[in-house]
N, C-alpha and C positions, 0 to 999 in steps of 0.2 A: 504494500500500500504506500501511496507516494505522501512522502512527509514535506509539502508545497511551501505552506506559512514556514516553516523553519527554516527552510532555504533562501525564501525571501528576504527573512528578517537579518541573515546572515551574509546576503548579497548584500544590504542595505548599507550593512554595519560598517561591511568592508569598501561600499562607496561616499560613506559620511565624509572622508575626509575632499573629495575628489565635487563631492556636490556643495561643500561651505560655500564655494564662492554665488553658486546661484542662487541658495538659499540667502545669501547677502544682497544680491540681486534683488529678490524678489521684496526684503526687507525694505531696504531704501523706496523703492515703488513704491511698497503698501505705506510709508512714512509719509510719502508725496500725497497721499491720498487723502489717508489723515489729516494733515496739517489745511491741506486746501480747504476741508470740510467748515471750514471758519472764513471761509469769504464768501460774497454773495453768489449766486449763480455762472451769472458773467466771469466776475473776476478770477473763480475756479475753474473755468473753461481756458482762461487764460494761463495761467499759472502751470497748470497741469501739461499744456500742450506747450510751454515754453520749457520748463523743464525736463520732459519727455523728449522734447526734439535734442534738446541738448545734450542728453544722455546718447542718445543714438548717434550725434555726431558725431562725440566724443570717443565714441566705443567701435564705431567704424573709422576714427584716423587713426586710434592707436592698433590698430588692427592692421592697416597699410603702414604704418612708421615702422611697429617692430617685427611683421612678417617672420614668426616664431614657427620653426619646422615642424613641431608638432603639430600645431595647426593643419599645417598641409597634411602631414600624416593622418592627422581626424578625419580629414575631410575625405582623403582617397578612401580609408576606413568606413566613413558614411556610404560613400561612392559604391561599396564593394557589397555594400547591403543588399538585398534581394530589392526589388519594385515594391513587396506590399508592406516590404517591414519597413521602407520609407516612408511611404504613404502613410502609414499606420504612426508614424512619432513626429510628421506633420501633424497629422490630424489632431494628434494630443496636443502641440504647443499650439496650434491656430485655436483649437477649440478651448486652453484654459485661457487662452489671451481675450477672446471673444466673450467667456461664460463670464468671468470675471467683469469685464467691462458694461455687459449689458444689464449683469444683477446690480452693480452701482450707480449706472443711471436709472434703472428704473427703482431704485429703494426711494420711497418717502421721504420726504424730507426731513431732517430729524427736527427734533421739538427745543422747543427754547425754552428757558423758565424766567419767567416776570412774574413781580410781586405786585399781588388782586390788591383790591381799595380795602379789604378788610385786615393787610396783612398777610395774607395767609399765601403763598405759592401755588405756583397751578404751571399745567405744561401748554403751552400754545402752539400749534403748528406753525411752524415760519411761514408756511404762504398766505397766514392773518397777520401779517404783521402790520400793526398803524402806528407807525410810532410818533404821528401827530395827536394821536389820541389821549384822551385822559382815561376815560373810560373801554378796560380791558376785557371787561369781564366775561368767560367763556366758559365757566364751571355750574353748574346747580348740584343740590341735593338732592338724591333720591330717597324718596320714605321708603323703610323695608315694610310699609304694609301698605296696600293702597283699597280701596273698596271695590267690589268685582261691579257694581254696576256702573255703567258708563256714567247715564247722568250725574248720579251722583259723587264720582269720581271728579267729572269733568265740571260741575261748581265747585268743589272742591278746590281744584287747582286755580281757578281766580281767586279767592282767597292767598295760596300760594304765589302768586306773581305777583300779585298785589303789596302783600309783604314786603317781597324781596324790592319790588321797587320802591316803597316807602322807605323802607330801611338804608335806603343806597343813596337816596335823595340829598341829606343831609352831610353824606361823608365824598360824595362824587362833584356835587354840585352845588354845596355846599347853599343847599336851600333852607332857610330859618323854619320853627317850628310850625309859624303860619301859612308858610306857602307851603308845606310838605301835611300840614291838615288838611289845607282847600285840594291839593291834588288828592288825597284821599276820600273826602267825599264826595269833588266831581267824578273819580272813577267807580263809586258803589252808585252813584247818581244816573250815571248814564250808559256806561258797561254792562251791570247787571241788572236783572230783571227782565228779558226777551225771552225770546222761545229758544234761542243758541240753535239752532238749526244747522246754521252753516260750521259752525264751531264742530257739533258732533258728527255731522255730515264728514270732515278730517280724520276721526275717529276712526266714526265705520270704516272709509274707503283704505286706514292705514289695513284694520284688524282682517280683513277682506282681504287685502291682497297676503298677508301674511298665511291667511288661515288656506291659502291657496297651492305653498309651498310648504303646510304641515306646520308651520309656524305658530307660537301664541307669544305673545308679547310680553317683554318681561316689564318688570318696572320702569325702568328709564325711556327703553321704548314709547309705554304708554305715558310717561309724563313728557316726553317729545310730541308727542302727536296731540295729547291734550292744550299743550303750550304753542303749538303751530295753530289750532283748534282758536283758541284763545285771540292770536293776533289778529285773527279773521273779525274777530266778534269787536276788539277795539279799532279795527279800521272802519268795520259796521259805524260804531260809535261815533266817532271821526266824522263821517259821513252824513248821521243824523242830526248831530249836534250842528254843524254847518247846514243843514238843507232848514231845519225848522226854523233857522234865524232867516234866511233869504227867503221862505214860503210865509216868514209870519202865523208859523203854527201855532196852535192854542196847547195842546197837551200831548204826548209820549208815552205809553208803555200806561197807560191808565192814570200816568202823574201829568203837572206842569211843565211844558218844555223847560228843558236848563233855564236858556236864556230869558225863559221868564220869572225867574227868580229876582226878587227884586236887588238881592246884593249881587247877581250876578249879571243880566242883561247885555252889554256888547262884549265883556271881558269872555262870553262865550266863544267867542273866534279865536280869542287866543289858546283858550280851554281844549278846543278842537284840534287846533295843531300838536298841544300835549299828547294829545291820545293818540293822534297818526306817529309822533315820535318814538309814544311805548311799542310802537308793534315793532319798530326794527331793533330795541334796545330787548327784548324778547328773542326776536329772531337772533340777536348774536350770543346771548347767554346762553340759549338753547343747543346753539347749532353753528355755534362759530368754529368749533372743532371737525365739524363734517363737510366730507368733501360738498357736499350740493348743497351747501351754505349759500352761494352766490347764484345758485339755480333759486333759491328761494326769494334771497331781495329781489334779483331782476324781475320773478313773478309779480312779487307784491309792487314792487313802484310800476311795472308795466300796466297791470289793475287798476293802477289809483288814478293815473292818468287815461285810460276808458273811460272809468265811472267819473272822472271831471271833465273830459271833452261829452261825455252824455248830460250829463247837469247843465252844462252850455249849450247843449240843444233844446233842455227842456225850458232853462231862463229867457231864452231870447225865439223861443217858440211865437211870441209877442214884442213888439217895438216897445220897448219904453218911451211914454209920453206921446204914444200915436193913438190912435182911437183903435180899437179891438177889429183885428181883422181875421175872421174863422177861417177863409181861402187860405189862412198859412197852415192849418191841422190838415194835414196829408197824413196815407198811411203809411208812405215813405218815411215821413219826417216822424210820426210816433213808431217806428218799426225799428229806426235808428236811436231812440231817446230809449228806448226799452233796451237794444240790445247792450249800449255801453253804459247806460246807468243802471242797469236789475244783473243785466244776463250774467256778467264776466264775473262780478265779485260776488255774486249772490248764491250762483250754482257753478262757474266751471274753477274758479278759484280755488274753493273748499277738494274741488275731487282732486287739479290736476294736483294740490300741495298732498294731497295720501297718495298720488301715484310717486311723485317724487321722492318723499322721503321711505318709499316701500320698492325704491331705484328700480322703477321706469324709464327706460329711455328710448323706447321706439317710437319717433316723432310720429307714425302711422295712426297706434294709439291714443297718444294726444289729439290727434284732429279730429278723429270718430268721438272722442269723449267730449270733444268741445261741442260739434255739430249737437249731439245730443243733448248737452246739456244749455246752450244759447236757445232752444225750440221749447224747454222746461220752461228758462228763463222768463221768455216771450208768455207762454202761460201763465206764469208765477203774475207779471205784473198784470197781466187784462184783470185778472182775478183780484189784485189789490185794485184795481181802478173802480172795477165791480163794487168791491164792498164798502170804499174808501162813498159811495152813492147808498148802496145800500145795506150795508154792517150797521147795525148798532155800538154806540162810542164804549157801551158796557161790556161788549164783546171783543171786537176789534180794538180797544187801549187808545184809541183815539178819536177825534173830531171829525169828518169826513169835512175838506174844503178846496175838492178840486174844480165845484162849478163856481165858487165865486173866486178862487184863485186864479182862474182863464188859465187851468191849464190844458193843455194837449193830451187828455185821455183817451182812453179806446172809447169810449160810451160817445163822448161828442163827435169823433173820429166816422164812427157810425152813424150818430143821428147826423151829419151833414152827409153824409154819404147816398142816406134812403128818405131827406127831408125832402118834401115835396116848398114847392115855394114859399107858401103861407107857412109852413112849420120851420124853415130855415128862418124867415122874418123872426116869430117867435122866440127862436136860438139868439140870431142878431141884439135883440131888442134886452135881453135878458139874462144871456151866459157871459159871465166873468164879473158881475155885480155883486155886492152884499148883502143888500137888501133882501129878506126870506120873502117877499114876496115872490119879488122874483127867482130867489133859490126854488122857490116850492114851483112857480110856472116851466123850469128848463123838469123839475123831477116828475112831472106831471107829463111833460110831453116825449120823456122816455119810455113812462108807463104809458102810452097811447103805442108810440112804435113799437112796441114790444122788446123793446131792448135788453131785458130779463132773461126771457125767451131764447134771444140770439145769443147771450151768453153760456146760457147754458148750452145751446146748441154748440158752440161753438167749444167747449168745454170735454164734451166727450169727444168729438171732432179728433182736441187737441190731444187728449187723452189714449185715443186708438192708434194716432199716430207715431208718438212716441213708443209706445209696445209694439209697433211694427217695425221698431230702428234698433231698439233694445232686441228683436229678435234676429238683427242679418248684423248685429255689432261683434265682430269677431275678435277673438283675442280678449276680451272684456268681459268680466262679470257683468252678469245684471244686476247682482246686489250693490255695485258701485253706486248706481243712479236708483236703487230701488227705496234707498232709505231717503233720499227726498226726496223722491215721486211721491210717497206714504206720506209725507208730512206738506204736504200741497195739495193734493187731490181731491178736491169738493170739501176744501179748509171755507172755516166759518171766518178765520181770525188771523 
């Protein structure tokens, strides 16, 4: 029986002395390597390949200067080799030269360590590096017990962010006890108390794609997804707090709008940029350490600017200081004020941030997920136009004031569409006024066209079609879009 390992080890032994020199070689190399690892990208590309070239010059003139016979003897020696045994101790030097080099570029970038606002150390990937920044913060706690059901989970973790940015207020930004109150209660003010739909809608769509590859989420997981969950509901906020002050709304969520609190009134527009701030200082505590960190801001500022170029559709839907002109409510121009004010951040928002962080990346996917969900969206808002006329304020959380606000709804959209003359006059004479009497003449002459009717028609319409997109949508769960379709569909409120 052939005794291999002990012959090797003894061939070895007896070439230790005869391989010092390359294993010095290879020393210095990996020294090179090392020490670059402390300069930026660039300058390591530099350094490396100026070093390197110089070893090679260097080692190819002393090669021609001292023209050493044994050399030449090596080399006939080489020469005298068979074909494959040459081939074969290429292959090894090409291939550790190559294995080497390619597992160094592509290694991660190693981690830096900078010291958090609380003191405390934490490791950052160097491709976050902002070293304009004050604010580093890229770590959260995870609680080793979390509650198995979402909802309840997921108010939960508002409390939790909430916290942590109250707490950070004072030592980051060095905000006085009274502005780090009034941000405290503008965020339980206007953040909580909604239906969170799009918040848990992140949820589902993370737990879904997990539950797809055998997956259940651990902890941190779920407090990533609950906190992605979250920034959706404070750009929600954002968004509301700025729209009630421009519409002159009367109340919110069943309460007083913000801004009409009387300590609070225009300081609301400033209140509102607070809140679109929390979402990205969220986003980097969360998920400053993950690669598709910057898949995530570019969604959300891409988002914010839809849902503001749709607000500028629906504001100057009307001339300011011109007499009310209806020929401008097209269903072009409501089709467009729906799609980038409701559609993008309301439903495709919340799914594509669970496919993201659940690494999706077949852009094929995203466009099927978006198609379906911008044709939701489209329904979501006829439906709030709907009730915003015919909801009750006790059910619906708020005042319905789209016919005296002259806005561009689907119901007017309509009744100019199927107004015969005398009923357009009607509209003319009395949509976009205050006055109830005339509120009550435009609600009256809806209930004549049957515009009740048309919506509901139009409602299963919207409804069968969508389950017809959901059924040829390939690649995609239908659970994705199933949990807000369930939380829309023939909604009161």
């Amino acid at each position: 029986m052939s005794n291999a390992p002990v012959d090797l080890l003894h061939l070895l032994q007896k070439m230790a002395p005869e391989l010092a020199p390359l294993v010095g070689a290879m020393a210095l190399a990996s020294l090179i390597v090392l020490v670059s690892t402390s300069f930026t990208k660039m300058n390591k590309v530099y350094v490396q390949a100026t070093l390197f070239a110089a070893a090679v010059a260097a080692g190819v003139s002393y090669l021609f200067s001292h023209q050493d016979p044994n050399l030449i003897i090596a080399w006939n020696t080489y020469a005298a080799l068979s074909v494959e045994t040459r081939f074969c101790l290429s292959l090894i030097l090409i291939g550790a030269v190559y294995f080497g080099g390619s597992m160094y570029i592509a290694a991660p970038e190693e981690a830096e360590t900078v010291v958090m606002d609380h003191g405390h150390a934490a490791s950052v990937l160097s491709v976050f590096r902002t070293p304009a920044c004050v604010d580093t913060s890229v770590s959260f706690d995870v609680p080793a017990e979390l509650p198995q059901d979402d909802k309840v989970f997921f108010e939960e973790m508002l409390d939790k962010l909430c916290k942590e940015i109250l707490e950070d207020l004072p030592v980051t930004y060095e905000l006085n006890a009274e502005g780090t109150e009034w941000v405290g209660r503008m965020m339980s003010y206007t953040v909580a108390g909604g239906k969170m739909n799009r918040g848990l809608a992140t949820l589902s769509v993370r737990k879904t794609f997990a539950k797809l590859v055998g997956h259940s989420l651990n902890n941190k997981e779920r407090c990533q997804a609950a906190a992605l969950g979250w920034c959706i509901e404070f750009l929600q906020a954002f968004f509301l707090v700025a729209d009630d002050l421009m519409d002159d709304s009367v109340t919110r969520r069943g309460q007083p709008c913000w801004f009409r609190l009387p300590e609070v009134k225009t300081i609301a527009v400033n209140d509102s940029f607070i809140l679109e701030s929390f979402v990205y200082k969220i986003l980097k505590k969360y998920f400053g350490q993950e690669v598709y960190y910057y898949q995530l801001v570019d969604l959300f500022l891409e988002t914010t600017r839809q849902t503001e170029f749709g607000q500028l559709l629906d504001l100057t839907s009307q001339k300011l200081g011109e007499p009310i002109d209806l020929s401008r409510f097209t269903i072009e121009r409501y089709t467009a004020i729906v799609k980038y004010k409701t559609a993008f951040y309301s439903f495709y928002l919340p799914v594509a941030c669970g496919m993201i962080i659940a690494g999706i990346h077949d852009e094929s996917l995203y466009r099927t997920a978006r198609e379906i969900l911008l044709i939701m969206g489209e329904y979501f808002q006829i439906q709030d136009d709907y009730l915003d006329c015919y909801g009750t304020p006790e059910v619906i959380g708020k005042i319905g004031t789209d016919i005296q606000d002259n806005k561009c709804s689907w119901l007017v959209v309509q009744a100019l569409d199927h107004a015969t003359p005398k009923q357009r006059k009607v509209l003319e004479d009395n949509y976009g006024r205050h006055e109830p009497a005339k509120i009550a003449k435009v609600k009256k002459l809806y209930e004549e066209m049957g515009l009740e009717e048309m919506f509901l028609k139009y409602e299963e319409e919207s409804y069968a079609r969508i389950q017809e997109l959901l059924q040829h949508a390939q690649d995609l769960p239908t659970e994705v879009f199933e949990f807000l379709l369930r939380k829309i569909y023939k909604r009161s409120k």
